[in-house]
mmCIF entry with sequence, helices, sheets and N, C-alpha, C, O atoms, coordinates in Angstrom:
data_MODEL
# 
_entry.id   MODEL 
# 
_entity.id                         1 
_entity.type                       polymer 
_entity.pdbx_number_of_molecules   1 
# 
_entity_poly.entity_id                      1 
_entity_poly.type                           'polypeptide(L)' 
_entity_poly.nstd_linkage                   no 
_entity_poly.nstd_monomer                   no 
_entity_poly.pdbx_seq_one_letter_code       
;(UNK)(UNK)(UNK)(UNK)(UNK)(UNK)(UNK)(UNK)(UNK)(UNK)(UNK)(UNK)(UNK)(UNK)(UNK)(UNK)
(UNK)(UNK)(UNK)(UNK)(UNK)(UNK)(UNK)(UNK)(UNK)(UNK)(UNK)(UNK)(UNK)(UNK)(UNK)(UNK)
(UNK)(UNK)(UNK)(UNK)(UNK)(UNK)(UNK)(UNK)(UNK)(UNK)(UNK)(UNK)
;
_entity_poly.pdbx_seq_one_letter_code_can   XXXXXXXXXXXXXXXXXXXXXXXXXXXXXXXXXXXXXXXXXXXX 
_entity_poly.pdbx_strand_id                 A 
# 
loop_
_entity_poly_seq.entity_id 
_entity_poly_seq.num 
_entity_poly_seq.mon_id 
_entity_poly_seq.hetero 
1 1  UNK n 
1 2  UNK n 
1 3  UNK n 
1 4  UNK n 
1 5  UNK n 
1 6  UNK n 
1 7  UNK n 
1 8  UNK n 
1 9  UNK n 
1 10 UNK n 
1 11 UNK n 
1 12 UNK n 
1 13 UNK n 
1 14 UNK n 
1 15 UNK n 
1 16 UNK n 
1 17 UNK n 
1 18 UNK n 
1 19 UNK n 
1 20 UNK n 
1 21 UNK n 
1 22 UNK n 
1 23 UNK n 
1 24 UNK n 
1 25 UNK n 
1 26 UNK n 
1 27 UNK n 
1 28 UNK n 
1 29 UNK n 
1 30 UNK n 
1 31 UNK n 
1 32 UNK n 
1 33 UNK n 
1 34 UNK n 
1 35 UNK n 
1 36 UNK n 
1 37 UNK n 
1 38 UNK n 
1 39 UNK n 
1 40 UNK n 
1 41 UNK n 
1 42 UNK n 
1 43 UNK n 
1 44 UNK n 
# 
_struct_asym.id          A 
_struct_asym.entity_id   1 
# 
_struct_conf.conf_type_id            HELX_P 
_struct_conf.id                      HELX_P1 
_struct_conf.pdbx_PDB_helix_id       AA1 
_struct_conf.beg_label_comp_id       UNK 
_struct_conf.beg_label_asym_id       A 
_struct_conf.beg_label_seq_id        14 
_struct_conf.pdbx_beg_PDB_ins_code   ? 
_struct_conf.end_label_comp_id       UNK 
_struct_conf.end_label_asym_id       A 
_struct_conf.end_label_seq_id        29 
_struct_conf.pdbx_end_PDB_ins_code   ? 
_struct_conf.beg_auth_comp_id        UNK 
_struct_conf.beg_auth_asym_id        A 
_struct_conf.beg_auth_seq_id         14 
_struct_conf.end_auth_comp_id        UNK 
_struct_conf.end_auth_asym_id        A 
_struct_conf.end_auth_seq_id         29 
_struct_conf.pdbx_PDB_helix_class    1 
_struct_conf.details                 ? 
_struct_conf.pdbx_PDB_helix_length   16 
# 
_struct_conf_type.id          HELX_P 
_struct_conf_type.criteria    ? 
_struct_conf_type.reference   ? 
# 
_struct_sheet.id               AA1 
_struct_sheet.type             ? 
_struct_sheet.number_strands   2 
_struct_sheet.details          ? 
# 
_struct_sheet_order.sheet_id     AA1 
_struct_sheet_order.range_id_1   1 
_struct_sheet_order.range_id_2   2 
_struct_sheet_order.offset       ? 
_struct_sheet_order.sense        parallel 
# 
loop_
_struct_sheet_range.sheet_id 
_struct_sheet_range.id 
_struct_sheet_range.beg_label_comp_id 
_struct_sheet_range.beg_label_asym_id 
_struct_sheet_range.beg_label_seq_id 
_struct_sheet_range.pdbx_beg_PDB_ins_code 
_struct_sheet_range.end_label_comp_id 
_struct_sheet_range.end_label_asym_id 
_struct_sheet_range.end_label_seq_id 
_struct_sheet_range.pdbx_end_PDB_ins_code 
_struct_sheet_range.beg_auth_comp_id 
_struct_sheet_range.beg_auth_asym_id 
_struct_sheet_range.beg_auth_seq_id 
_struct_sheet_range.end_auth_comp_id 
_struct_sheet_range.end_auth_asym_id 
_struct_sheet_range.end_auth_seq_id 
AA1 1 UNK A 4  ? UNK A 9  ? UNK A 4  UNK A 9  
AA1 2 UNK A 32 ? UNK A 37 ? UNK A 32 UNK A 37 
# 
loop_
_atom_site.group_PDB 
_atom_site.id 
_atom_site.type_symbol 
_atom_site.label_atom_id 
_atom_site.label_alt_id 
_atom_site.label_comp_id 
_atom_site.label_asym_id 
_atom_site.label_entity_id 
_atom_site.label_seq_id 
_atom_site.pdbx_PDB_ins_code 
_atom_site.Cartn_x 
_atom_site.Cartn_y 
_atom_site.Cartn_z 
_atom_site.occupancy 
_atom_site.B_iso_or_equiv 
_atom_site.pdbx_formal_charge 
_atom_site.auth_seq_id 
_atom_site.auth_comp_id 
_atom_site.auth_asym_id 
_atom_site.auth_atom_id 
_atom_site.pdbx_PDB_model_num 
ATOM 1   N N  . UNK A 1 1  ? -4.678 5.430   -27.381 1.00 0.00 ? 1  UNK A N  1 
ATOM 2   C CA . UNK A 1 1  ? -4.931 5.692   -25.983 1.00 0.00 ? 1  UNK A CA 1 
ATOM 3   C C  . UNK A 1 1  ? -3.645 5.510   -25.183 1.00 0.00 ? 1  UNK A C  1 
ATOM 4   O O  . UNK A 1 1  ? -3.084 6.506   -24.725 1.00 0.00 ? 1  UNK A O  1 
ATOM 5   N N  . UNK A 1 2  ? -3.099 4.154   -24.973 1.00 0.00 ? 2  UNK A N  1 
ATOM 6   C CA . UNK A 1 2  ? -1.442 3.903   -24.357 1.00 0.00 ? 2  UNK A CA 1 
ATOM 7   C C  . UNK A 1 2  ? -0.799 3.346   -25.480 1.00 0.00 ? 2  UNK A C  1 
ATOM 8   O O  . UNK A 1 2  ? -1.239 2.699   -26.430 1.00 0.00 ? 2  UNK A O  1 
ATOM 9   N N  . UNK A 1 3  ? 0.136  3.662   -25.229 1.00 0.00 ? 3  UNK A N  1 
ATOM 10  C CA . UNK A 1 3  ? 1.650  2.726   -25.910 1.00 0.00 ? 3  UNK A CA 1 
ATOM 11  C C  . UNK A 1 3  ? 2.380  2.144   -25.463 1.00 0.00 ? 3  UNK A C  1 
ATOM 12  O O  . UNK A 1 3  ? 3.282  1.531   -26.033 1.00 0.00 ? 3  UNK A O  1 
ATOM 13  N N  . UNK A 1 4  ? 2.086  2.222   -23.976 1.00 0.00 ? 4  UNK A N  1 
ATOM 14  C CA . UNK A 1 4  ? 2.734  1.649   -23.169 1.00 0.00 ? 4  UNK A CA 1 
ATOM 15  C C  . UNK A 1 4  ? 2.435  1.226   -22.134 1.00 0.00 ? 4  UNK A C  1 
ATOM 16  O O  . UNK A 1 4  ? 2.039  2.234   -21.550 1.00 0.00 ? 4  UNK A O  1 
ATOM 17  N N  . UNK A 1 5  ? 2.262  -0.244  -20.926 1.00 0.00 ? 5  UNK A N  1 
ATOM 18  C CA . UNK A 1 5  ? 1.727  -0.299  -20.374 1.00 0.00 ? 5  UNK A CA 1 
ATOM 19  C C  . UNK A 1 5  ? 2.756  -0.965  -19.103 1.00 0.00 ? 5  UNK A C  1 
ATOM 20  O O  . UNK A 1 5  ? 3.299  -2.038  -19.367 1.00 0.00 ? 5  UNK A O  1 
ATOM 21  N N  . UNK A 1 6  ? 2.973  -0.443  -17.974 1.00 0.00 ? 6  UNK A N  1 
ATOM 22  C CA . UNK A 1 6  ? 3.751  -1.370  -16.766 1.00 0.00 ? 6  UNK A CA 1 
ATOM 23  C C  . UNK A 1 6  ? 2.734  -1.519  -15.645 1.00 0.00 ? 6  UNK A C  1 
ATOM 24  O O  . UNK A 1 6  ? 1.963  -0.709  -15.131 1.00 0.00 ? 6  UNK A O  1 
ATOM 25  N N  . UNK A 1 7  ? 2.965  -2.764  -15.437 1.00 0.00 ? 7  UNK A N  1 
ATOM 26  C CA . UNK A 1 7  ? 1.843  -3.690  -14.608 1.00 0.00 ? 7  UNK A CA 1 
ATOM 27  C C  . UNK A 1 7  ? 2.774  -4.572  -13.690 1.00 0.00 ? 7  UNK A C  1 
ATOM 28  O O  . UNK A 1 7  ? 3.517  -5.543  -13.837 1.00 0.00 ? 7  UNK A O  1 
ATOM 29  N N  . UNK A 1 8  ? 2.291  -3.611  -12.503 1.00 0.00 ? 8  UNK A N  1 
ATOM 30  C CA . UNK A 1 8  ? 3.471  -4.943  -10.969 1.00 0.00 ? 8  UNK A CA 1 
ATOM 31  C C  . UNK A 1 8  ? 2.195  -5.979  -10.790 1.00 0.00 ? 8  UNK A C  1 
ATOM 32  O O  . UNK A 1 8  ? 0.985  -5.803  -10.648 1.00 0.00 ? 8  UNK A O  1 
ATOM 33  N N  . UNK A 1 9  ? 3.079  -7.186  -10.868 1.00 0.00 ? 9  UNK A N  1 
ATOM 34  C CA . UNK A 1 9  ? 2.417  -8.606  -10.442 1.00 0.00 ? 9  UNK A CA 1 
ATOM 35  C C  . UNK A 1 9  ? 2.903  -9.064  -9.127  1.00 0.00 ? 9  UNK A C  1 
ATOM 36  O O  . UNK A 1 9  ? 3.928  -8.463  -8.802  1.00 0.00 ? 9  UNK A O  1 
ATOM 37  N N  . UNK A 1 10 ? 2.462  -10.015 -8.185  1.00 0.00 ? 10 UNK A N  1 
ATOM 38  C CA . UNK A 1 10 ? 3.036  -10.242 -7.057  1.00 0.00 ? 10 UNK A CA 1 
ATOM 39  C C  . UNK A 1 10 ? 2.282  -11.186 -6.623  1.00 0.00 ? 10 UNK A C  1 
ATOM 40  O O  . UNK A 1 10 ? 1.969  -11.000 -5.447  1.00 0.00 ? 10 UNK A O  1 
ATOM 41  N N  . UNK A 1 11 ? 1.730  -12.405 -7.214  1.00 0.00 ? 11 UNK A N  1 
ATOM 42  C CA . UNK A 1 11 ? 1.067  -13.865 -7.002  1.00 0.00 ? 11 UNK A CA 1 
ATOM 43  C C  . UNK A 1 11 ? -0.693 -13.749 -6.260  1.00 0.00 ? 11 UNK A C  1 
ATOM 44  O O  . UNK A 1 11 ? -1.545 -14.621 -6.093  1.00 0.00 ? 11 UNK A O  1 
ATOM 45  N N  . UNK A 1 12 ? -0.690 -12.361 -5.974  1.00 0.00 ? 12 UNK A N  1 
ATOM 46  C CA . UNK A 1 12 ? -2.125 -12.356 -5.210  1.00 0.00 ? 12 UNK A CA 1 
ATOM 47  C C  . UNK A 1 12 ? -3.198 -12.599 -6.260  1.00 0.00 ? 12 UNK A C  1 
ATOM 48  O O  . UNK A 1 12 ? -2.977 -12.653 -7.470  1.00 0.00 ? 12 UNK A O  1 
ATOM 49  N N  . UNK A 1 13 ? -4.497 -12.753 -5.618  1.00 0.00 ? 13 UNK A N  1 
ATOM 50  C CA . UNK A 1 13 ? -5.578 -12.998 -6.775  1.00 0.00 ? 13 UNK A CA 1 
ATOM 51  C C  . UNK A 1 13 ? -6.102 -11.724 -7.359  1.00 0.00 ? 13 UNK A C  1 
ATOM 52  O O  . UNK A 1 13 ? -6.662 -11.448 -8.420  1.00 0.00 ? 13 UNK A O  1 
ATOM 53  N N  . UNK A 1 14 ? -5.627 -10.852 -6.017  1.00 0.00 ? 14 UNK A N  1 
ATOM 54  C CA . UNK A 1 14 ? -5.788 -9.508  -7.189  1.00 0.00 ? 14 UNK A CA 1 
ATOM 55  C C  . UNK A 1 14 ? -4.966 -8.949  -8.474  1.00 0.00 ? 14 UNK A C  1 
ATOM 56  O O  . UNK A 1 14 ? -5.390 -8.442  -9.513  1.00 0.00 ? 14 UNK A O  1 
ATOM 57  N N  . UNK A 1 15 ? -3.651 -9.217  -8.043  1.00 0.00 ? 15 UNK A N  1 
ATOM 58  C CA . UNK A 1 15 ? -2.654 -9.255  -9.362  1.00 0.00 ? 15 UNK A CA 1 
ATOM 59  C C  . UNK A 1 15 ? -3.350 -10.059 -10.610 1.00 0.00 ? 15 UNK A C  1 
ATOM 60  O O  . UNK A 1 15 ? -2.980 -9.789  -11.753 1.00 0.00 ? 15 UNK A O  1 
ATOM 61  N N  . UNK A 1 16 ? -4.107 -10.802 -10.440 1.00 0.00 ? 16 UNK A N  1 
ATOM 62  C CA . UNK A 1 16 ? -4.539 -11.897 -11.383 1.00 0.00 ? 16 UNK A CA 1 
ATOM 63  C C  . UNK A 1 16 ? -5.656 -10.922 -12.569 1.00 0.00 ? 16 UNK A C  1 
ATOM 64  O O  . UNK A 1 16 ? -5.538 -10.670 -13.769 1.00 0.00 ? 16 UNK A O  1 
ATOM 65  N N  . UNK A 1 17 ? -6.790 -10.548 -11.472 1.00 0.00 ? 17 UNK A N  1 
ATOM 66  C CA . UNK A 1 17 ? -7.083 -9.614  -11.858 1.00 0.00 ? 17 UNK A CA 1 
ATOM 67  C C  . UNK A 1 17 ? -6.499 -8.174  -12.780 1.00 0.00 ? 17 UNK A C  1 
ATOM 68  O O  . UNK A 1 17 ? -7.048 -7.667  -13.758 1.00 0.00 ? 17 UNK A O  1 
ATOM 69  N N  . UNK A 1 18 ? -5.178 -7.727  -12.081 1.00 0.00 ? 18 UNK A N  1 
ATOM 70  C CA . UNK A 1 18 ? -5.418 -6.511  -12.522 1.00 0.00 ? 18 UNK A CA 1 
ATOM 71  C C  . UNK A 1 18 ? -4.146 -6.842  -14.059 1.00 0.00 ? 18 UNK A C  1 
ATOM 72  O O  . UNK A 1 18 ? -4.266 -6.093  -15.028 1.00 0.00 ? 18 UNK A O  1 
ATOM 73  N N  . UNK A 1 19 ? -3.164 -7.838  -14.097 1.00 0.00 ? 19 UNK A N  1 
ATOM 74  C CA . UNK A 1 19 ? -2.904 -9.063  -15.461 1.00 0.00 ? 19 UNK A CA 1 
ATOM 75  C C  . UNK A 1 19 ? -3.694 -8.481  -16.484 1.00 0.00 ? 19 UNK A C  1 
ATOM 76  O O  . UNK A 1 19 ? -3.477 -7.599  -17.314 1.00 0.00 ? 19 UNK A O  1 
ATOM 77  N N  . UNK A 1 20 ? -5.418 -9.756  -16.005 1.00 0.00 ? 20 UNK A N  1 
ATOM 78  C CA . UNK A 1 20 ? -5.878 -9.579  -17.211 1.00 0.00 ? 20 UNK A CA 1 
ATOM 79  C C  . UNK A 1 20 ? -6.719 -8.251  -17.600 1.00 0.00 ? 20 UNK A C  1 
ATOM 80  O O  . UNK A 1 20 ? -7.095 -8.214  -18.772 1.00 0.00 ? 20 UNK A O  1 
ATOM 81  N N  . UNK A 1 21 ? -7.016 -7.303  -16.884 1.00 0.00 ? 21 UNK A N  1 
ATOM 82  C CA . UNK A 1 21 ? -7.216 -5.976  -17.275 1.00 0.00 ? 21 UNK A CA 1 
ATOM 83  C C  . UNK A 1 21 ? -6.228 -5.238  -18.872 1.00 0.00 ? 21 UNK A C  1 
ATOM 84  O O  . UNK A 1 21 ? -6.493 -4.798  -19.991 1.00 0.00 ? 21 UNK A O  1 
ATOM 85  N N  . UNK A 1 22 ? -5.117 -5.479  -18.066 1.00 0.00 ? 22 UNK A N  1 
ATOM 86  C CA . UNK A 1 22 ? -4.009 -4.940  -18.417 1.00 0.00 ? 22 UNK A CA 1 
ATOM 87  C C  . UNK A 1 22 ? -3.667 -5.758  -20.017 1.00 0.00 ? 22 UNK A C  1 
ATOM 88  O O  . UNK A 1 22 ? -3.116 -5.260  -20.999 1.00 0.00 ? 22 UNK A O  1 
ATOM 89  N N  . UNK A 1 23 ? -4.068 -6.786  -19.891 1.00 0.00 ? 23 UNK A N  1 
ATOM 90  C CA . UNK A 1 23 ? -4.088 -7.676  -21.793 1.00 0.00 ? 23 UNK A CA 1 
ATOM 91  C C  . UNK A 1 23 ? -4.665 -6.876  -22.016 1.00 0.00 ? 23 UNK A C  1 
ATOM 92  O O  . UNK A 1 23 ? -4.120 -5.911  -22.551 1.00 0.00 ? 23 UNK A O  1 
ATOM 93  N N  . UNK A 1 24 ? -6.291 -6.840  -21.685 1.00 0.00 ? 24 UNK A N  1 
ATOM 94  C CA . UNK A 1 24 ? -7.316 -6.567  -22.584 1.00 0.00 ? 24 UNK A CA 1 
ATOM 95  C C  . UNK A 1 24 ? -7.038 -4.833  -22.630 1.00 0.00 ? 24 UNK A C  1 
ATOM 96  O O  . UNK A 1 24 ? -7.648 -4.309  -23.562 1.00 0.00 ? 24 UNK A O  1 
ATOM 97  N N  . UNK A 1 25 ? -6.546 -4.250  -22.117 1.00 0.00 ? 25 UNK A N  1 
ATOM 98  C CA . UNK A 1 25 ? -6.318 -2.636  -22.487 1.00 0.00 ? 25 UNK A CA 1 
ATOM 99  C C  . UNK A 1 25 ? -5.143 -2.537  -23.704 1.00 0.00 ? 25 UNK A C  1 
ATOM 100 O O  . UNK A 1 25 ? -5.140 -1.641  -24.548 1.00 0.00 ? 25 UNK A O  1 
ATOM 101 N N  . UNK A 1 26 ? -4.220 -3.550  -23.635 1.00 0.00 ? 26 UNK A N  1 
ATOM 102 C CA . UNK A 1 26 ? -2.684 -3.685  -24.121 1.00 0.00 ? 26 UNK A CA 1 
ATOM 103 C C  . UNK A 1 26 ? -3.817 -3.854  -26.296 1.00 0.00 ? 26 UNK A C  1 
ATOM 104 O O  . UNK A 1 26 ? -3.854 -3.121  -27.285 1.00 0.00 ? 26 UNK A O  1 
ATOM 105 N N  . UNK A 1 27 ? -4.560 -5.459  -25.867 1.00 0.00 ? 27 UNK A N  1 
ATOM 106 C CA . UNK A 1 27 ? -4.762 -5.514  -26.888 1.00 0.00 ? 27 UNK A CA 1 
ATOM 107 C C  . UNK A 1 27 ? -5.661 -4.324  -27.898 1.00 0.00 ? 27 UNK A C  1 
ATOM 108 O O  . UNK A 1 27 ? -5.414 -3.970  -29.051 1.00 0.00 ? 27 UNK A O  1 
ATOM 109 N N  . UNK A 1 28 ? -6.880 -3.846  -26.880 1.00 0.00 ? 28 UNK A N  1 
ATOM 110 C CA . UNK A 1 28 ? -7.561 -2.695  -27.303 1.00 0.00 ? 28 UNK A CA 1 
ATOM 111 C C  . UNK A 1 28 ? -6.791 -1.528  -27.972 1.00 0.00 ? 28 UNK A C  1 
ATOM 112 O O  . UNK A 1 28 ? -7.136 -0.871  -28.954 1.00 0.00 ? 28 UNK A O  1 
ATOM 113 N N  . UNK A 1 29 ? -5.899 -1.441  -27.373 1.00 0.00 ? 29 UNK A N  1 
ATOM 114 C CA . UNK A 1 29 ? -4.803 0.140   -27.701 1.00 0.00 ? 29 UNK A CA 1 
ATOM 115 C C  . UNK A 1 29 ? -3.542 -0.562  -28.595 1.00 0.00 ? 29 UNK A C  1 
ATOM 116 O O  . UNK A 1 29 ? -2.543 0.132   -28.404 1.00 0.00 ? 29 UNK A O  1 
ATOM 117 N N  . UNK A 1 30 ? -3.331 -1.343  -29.221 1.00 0.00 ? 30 UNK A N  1 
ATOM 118 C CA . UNK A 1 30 ? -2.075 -1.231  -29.530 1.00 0.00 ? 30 UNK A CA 1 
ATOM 119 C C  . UNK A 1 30 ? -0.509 -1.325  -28.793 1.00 0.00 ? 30 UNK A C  1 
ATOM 120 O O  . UNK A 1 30 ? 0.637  -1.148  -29.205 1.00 0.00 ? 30 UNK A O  1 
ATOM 121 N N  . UNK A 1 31 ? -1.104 -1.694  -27.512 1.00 0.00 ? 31 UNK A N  1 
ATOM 122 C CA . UNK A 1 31 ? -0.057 -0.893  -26.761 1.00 0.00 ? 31 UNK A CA 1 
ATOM 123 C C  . UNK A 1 31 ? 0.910  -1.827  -26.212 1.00 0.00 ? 31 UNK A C  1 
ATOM 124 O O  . UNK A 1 31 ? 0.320  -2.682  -25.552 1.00 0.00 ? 31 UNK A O  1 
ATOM 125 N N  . UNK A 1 32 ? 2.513  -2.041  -26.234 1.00 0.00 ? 32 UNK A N  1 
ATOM 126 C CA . UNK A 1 32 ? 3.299  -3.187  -25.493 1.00 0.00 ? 32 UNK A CA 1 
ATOM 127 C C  . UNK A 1 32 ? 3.133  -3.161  -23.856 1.00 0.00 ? 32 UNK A C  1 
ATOM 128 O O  . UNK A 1 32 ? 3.246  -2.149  -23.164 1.00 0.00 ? 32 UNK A O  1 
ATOM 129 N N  . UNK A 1 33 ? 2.889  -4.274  -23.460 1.00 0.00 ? 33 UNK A N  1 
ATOM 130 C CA . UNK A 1 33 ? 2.802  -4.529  -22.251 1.00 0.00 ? 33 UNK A CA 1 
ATOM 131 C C  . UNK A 1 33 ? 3.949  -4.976  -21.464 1.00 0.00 ? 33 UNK A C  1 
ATOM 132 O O  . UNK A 1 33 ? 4.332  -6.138  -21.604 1.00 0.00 ? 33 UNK A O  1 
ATOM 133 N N  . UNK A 1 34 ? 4.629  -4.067  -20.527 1.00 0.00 ? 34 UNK A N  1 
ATOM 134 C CA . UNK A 1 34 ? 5.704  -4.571  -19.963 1.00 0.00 ? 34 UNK A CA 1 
ATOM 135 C C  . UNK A 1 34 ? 5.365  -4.925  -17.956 1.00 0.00 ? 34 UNK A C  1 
ATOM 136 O O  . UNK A 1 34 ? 4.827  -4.088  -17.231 1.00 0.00 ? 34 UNK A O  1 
ATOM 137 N N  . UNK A 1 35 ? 5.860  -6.363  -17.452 1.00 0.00 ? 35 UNK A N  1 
ATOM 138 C CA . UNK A 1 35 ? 5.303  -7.050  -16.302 1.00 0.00 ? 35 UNK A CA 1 
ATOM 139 C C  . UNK A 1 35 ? 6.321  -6.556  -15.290 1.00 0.00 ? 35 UNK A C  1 
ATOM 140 O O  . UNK A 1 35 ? 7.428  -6.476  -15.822 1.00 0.00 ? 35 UNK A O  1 
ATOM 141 N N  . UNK A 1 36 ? 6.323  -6.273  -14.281 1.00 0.00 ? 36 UNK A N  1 
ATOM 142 C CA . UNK A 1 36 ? 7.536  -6.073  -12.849 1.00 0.00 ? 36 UNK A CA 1 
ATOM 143 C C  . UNK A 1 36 ? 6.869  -7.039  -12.205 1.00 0.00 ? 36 UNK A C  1 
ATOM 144 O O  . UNK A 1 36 ? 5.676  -6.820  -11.998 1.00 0.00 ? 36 UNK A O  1 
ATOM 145 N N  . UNK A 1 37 ? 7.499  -8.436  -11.693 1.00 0.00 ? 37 UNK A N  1 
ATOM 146 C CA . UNK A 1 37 ? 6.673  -9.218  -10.421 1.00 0.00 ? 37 UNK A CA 1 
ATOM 147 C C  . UNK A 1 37 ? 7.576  -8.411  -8.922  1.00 0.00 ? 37 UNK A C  1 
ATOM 148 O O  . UNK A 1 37 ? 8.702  -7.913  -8.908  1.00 0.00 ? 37 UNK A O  1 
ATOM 149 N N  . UNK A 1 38 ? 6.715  -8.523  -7.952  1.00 0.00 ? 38 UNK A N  1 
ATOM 150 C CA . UNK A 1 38 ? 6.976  -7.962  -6.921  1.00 0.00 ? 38 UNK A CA 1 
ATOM 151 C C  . UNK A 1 38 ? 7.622  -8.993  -6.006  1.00 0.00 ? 38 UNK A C  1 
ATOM 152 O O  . UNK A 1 38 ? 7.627  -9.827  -6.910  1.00 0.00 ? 38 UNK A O  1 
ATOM 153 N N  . UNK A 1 39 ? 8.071  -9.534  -5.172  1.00 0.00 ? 39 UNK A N  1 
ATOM 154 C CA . UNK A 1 39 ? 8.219  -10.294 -4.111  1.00 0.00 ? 39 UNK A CA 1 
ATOM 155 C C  . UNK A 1 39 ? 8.222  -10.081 -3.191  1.00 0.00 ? 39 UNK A C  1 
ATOM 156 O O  . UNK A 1 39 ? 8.776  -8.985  -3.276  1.00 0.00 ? 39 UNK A O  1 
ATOM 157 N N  . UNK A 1 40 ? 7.998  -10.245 -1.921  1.00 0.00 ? 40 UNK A N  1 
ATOM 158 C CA . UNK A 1 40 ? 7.789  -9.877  -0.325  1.00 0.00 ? 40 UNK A CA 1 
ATOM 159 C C  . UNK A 1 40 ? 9.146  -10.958 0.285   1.00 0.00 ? 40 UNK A C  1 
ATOM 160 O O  . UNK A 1 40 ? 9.331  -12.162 0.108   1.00 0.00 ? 40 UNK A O  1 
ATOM 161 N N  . UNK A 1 41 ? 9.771  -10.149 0.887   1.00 0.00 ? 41 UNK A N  1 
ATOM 162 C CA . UNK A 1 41 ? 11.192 -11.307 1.116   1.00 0.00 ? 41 UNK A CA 1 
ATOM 163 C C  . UNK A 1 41 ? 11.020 -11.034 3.087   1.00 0.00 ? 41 UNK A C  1 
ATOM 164 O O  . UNK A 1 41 ? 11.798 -11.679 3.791   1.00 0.00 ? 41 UNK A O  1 
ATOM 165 N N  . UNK A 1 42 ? 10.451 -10.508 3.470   1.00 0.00 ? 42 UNK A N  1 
ATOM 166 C CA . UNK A 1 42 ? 10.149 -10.260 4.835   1.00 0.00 ? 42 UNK A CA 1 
ATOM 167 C C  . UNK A 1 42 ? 10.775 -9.498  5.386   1.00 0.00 ? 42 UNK A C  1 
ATOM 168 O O  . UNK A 1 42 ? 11.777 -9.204  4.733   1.00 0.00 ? 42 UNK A O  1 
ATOM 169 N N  . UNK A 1 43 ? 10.685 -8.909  6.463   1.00 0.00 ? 43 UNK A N  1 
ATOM 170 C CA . UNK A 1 43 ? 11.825 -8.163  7.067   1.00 0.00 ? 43 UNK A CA 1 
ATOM 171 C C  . UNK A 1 43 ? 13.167 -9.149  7.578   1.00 0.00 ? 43 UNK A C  1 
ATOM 172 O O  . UNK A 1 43 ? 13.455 -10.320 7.826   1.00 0.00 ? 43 UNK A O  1 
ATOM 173 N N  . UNK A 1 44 ? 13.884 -7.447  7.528   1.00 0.00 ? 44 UNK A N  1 
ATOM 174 C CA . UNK A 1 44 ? 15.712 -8.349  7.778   1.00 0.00 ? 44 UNK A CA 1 
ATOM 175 C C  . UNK A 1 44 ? 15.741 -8.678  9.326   1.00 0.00 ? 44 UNK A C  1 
ATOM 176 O O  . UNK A 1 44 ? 16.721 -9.234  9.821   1.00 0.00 ? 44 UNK A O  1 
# 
């Protein structure tokens, strides 16, 4: 199904959520899971 999987994280509880989605698809398929965390640095 994937082989590949990129998943932005960014500390919310939905990130938490959409994490462990993203295992359980990674482990189902075979597939390497690669993470981007996001950060919010505010405006300049």
């Amino acid at each position: 199904m994937f082989s590949k999987i990129l998943v932005s994280i960014d500390n919310s509880q939905m990130s938490t959520q959409v994490f462990e989605r993203a295992v359980f698809l990674a482990k189902c398929s075979g597939a390497s899971l690669m993470l981007l965390h996001v950060k919010y640095v505010g405006s300049w």
